[in-house]
C-alpha positions in Angstrom: -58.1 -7.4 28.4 -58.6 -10.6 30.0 -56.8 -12.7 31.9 -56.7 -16.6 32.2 -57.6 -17.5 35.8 -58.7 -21.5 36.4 -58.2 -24.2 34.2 -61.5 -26.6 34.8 -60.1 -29.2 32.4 -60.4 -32.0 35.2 -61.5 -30.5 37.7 -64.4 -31.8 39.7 -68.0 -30.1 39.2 -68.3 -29.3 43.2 -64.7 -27.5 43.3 -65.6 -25.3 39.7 -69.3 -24.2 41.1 -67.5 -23.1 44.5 -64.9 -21.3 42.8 -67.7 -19.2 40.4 -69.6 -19.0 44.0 -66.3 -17.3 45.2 -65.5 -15.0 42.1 -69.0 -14.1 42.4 -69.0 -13.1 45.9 -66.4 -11.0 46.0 -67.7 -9.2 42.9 -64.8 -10.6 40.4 -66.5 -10.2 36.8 -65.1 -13.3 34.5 -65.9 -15.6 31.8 -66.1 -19.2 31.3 -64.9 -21.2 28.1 -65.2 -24.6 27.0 -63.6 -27.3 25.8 -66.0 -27.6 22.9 -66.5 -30.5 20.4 -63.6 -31.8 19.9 -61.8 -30.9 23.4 -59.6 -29.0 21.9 -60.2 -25.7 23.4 -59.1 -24.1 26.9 -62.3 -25.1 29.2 -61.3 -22.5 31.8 -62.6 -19.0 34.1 -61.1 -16.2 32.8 -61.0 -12.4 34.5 -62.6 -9.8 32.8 -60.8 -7.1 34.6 -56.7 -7.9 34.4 -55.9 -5.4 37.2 -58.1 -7.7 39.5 -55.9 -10.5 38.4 -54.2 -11.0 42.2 -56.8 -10.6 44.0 -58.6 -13.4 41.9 -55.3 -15.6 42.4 -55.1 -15.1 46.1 -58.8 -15.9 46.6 -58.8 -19.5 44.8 -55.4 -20.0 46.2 -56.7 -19.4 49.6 -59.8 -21.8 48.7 -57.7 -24.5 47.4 -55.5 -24.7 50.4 -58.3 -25.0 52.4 -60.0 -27.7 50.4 -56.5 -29.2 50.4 -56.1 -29.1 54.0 -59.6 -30.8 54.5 -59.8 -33.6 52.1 -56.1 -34.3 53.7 -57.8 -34.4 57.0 -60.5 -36.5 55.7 -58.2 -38.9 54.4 -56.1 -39.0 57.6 -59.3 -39.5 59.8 -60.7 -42.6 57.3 -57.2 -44.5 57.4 -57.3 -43.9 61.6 -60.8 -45.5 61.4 -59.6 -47.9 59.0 -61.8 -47.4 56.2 -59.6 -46.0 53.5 -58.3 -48.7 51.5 -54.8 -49.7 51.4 -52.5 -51.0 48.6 -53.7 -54.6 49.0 -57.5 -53.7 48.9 -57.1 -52.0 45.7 -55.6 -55.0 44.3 -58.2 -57.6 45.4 -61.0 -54.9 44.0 -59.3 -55.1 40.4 -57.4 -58.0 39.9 -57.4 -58.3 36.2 -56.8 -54.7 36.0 -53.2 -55.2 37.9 -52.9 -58.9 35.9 -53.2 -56.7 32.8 -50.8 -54.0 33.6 -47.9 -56.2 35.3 -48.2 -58.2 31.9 -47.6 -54.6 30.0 -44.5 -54.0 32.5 -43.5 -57.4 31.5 -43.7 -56.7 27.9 -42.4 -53.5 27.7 -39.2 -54.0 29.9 -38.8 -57.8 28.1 -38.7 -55.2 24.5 -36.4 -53.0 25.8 -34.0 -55.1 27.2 -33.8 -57.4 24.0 -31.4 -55.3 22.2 -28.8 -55.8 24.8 -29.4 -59.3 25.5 -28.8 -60.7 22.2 -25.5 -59.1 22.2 
């Protein structure tokens, strides 16, 4: 029977291909779904052979820590240089986006609070 092994619903294109490279290399026999139509389906790699099922799981585990641990380190290395942007640079790059969702914030607190301040 098998056995669901990686959800791709969100997952980037580059991470997916690597982890079919990886089931694939170590001779793992699976399956791939999709969301379909609608999106309403499991997009996701399933193993074919359950008894595998560990094996499978320690592999991408092993591969997401290390992607983890790299993208980490990228991120690390661009805010040293100072090229990752900060707080205030992502609010100077959208400004009406922010405008729009501190008035939203405004609103929704302003309707929650009403109850209690017409007491």
């Amino acid at each position: 029977m098998a056995a669901l092994l990686f959800h791709l619903r969100d997952v980037p294109d580059e991470e997916a291909m690597a982890v079919r490279d990886l089931l694939a290399e170590h001779d793992l026999a699976f399956y791939e779904t999709e969301a379909g139509r609608w999106r309403l389906a499991v997009p996701a790699l399933w193993l074919v052979d359950e008894s595998r099922l560990e094996e499978a799981r320690g592999l991408i585990d092993a591969y997401q820590q290390a992607l983890h641990e790299r993208v980490h380190q990228e991120h690390v290395d661009a805010r040293a240089r100072g090229e990752a942007p900060g707080l205030w640079d992502r609010l100077r790059q959208h400004p009406a986006a922010v405008l729009m969702t501190l008035i939203a914030l405004g609103l929704m607190l302003g309707l929650s609070l009403l109850p209690f301040l017409t007491l």
